[in-house]
BAVOZA-187750 format. One record per atom (N, C-alpha, C, O): residue number from 1; residue in one letter; chain; y, x, z. Coordinates in pm, whole numbers, plus 50000, padded with zeros to 5 digits. Atoms other than C-alpha are relative to their C-alpha. Layout:
REM residues N
(NUM A A (Y X Z))
...
//
This chain:
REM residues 98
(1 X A (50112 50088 49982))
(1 X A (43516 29239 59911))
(1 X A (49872 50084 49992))
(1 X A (49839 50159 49900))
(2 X A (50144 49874 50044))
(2 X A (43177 29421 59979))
(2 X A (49890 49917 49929))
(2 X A (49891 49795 49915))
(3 X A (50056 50039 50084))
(3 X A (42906 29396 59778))
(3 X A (49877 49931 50046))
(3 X A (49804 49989 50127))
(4 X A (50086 50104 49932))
(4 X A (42665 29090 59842))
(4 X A (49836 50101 50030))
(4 X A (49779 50084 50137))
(5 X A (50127 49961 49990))
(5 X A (42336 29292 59817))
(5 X A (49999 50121 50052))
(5 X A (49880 50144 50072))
(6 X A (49992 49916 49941))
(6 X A (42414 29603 59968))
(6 X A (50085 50030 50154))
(6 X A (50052 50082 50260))
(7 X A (49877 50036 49870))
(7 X A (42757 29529 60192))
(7 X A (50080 50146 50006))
(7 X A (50153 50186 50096))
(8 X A (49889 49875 49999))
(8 X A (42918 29856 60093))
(8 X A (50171 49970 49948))
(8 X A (50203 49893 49858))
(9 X A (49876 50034 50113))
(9 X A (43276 29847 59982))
(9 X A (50046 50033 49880))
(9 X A (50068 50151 49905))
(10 X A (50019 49963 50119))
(10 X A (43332 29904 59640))
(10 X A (50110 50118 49997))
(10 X A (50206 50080 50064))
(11 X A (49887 49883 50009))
(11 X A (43571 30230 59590))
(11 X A (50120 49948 49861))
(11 X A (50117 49926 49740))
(12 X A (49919 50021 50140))
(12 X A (43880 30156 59439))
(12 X A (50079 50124 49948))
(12 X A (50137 50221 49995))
(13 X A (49892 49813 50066))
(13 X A (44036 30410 59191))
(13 X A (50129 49920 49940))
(13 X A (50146 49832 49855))
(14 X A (49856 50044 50063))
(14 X A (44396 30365 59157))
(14 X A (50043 50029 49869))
(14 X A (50050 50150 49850))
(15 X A (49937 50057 50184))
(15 X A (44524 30289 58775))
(15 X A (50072 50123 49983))
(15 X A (50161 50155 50062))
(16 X A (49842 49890 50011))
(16 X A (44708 30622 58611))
(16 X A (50106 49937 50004))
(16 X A (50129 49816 50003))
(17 X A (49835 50002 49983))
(17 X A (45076 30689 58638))
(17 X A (50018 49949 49856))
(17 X A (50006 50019 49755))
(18 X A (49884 49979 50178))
(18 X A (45238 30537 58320))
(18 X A (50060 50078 49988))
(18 X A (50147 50124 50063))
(19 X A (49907 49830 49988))
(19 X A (45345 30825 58192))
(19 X A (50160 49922 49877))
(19 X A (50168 49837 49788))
(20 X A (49893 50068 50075))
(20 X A (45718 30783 58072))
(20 X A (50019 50007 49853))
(20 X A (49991 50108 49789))
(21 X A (49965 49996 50146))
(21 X A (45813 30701 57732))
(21 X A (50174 50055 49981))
(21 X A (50239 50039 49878))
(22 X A (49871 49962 50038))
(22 X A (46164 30858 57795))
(22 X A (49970 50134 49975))
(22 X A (50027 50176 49874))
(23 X A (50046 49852 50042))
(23 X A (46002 31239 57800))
(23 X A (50062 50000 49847))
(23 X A (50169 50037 49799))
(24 X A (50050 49991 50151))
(24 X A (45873 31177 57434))
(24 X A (50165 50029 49910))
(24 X A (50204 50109 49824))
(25 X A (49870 50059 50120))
(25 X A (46221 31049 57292))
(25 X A (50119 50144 50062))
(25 X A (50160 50226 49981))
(26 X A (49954 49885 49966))
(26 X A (46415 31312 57499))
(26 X A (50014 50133 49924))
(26 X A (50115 50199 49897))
(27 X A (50013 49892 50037))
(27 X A (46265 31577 57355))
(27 X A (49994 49997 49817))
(27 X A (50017 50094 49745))
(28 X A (50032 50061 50121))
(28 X A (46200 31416 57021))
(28 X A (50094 49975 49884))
(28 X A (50086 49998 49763))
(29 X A (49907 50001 50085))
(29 X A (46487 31328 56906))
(29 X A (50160 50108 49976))
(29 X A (50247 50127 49891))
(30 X A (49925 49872 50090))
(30 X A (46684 31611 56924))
(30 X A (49994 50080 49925))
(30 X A (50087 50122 49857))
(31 X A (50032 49939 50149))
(31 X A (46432 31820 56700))
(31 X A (49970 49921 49892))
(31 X A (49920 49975 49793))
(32 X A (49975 50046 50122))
(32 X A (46453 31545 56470))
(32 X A (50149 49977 49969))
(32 X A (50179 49907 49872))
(33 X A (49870 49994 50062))
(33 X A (46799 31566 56432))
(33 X A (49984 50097 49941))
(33 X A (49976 50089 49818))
(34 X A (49997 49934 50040))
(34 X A (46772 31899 56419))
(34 X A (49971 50038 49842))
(34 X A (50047 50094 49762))
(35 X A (50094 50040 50111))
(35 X A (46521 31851 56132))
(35 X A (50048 49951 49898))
(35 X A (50027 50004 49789))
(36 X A (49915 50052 50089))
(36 X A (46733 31631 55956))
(36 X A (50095 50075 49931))
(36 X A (50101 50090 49809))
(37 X A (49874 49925 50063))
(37 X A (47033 31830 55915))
(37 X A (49971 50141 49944))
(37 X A (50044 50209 49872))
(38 X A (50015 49845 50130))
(38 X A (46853 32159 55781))
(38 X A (49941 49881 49878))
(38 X A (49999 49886 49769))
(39 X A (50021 50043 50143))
(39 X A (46665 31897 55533))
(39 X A (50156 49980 49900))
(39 X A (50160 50000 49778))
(40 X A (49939 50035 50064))
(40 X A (46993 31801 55447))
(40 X A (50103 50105 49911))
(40 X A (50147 50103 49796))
(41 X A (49928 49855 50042))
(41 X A (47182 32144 55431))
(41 X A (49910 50047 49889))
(41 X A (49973 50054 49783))
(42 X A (50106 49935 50104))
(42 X A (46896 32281 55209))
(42 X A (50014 49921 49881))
(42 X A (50012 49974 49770))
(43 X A (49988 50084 50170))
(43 X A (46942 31954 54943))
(43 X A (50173 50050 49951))
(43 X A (50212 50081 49839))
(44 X A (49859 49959 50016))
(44 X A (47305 32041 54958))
(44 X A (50047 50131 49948))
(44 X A (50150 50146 49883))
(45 X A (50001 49859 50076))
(45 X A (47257 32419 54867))
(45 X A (49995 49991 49890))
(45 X A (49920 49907 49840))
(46 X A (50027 49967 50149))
(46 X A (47294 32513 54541))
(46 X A (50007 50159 49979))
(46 X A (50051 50241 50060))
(47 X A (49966 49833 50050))
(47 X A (47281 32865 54340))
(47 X A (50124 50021 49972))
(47 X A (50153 50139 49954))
(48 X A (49889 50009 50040))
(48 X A (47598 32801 54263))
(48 X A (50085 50037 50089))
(48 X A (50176 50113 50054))
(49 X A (49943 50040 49925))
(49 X A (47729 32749 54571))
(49 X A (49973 50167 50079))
(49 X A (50050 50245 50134))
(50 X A (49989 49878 49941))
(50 X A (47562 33040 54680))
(50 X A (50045 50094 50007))
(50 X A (50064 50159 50109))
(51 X A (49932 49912 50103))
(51 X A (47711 33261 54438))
(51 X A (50125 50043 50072))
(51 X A (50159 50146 50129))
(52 X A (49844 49965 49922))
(52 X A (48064 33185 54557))
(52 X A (49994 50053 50125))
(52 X A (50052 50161 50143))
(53 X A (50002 49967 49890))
(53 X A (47997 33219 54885))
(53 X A (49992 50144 50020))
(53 X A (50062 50199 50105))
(54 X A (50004 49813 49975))
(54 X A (47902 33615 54857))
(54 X A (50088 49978 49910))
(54 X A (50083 50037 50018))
(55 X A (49874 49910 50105))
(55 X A (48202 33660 54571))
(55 X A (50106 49982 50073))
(55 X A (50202 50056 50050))
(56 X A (49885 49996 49919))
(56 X A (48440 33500 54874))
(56 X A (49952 50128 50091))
(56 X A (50026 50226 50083))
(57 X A (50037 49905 49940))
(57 X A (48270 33731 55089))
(57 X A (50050 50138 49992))
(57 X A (50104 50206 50079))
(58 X A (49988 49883 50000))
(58 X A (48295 34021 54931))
(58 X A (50157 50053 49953))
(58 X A (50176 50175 49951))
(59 X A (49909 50057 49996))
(59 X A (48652 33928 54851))
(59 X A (50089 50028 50146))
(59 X A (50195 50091 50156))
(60 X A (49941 49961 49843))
(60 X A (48728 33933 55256))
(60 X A (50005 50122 49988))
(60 X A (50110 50181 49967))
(61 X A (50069 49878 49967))
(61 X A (48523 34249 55289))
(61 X A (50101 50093 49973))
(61 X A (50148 50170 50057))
(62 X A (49927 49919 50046))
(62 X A (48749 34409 55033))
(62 X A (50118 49983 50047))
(62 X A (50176 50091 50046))
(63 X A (49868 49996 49938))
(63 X A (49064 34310 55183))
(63 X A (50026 50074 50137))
(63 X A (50110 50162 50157))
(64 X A (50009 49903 49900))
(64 X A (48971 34415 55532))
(64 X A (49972 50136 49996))
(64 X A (50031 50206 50078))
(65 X A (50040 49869 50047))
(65 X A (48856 34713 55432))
(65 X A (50140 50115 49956))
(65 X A (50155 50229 50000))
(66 X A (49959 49974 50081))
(66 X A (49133 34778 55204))
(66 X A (50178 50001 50130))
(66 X A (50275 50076 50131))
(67 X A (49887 49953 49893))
(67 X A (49381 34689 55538))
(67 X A (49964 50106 50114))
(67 X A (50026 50104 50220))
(68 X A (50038 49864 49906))
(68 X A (49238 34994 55729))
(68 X A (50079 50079 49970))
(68 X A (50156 50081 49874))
(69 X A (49888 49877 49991))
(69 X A (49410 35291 55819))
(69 X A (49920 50069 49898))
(69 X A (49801 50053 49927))
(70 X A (50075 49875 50039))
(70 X A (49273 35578 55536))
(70 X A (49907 50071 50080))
(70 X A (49796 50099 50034))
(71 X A (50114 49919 49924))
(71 X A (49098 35761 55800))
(71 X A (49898 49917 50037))
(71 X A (49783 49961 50039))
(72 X A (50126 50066 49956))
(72 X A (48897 35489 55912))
(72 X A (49949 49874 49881))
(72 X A (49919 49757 49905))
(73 X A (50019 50073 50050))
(73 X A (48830 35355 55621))
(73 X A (49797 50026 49911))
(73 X A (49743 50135 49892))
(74 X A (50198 49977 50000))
(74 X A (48392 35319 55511))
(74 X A (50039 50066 49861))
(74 X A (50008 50184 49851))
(75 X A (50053 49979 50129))
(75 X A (48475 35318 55079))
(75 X A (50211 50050 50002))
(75 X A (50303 49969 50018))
(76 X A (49860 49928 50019))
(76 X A (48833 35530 55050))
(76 X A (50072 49963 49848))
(76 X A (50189 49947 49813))
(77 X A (49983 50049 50139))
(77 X A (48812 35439 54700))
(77 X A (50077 49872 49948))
(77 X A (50146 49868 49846))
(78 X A (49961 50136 49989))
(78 X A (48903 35074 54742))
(78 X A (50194 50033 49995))
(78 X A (50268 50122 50039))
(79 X A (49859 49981 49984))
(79 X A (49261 34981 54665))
(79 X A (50067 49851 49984))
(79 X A (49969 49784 49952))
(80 X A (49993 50126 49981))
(80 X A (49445 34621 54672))
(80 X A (50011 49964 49829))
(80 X A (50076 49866 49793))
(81 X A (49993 50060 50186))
(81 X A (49417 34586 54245))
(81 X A (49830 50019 50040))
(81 X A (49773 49910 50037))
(82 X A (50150 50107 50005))
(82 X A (49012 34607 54315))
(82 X A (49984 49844 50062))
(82 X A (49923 49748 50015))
(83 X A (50034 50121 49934))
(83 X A (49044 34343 54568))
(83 X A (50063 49885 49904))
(83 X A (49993 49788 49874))
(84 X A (49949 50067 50113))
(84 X A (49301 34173 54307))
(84 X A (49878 49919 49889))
(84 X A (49831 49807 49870))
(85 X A (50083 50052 50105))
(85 X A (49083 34196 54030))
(85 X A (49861 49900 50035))
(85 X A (49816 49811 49964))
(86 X A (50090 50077 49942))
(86 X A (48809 34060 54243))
(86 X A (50013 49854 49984))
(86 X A (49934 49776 49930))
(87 X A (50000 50141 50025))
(87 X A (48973 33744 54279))
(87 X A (50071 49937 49912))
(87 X A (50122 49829 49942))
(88 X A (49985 50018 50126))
(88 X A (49078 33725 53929))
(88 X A (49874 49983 49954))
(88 X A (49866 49892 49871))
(89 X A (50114 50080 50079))
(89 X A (48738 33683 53827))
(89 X A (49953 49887 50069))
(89 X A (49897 49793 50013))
(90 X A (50103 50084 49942))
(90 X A (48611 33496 54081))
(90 X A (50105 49864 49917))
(90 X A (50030 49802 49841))
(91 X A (49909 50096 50021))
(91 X A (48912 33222 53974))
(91 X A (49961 49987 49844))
(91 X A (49950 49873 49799))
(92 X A (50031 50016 50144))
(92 X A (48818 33319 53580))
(92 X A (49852 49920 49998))
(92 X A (49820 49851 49902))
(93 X A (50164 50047 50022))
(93 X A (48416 33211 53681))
(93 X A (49952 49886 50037))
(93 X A (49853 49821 50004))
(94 X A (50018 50157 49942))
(94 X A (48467 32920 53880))
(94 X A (50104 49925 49994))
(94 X A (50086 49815 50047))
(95 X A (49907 50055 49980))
(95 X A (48816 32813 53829))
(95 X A (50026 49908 50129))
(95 X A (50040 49787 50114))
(96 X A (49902 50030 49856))
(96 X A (48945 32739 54204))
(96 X A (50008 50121 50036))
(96 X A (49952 50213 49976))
(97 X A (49963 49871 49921))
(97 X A (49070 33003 54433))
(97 X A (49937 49994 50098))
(97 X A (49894 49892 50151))
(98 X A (50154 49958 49939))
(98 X A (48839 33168 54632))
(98 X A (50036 50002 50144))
(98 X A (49950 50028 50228))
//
């Protein structure tokens, strides 16, 4: 409709794009999962927990180690009564088997 006092036509500007609301959630909710599950891993840590975890560790370490050939072995020293005794304490410090 033009404009009574002039007779120009008025310019129309077309309305933005709705921008989608599926982007947001897309992207959104997979780093809040993410998010979630370290908060939750982190309440779930303990020192305790940590503990064992390197005394099983080092536990493997020594066994693999300890099944090497002599020549290729890193600590020559190692023998299957360290790895033993290893998990004799660990079983004396936490009572379960490691």
């Amino acid at each position: 409709m033009p404009c009574p006092q002039c007779g120009k036509q008025p310019a129309i500007h077309a309305a933005p794009a709705a921008r989608s609301r599926l982007v947001p959630w897309l992207i959104g909710l997979p780093v809040g999962a993410f998010a979630l599950l370290m908060l939750i891993g982190s309440l779930l840590s303990t020192p305790e927990g940590n503990e064992q975890w390197v005394a099983r560790e080092a536990i493997k370490v020594c066994n693999k180690e300890v099944a090497r050939a002599p020549e290729d072995r890193k600590r020559a020293d190692l023998t299957l009564q360290d790895c033993a005794d290893l998990e004799t304490a660990f079983r004396a410090q936490y009572g379960i088997d490691p």
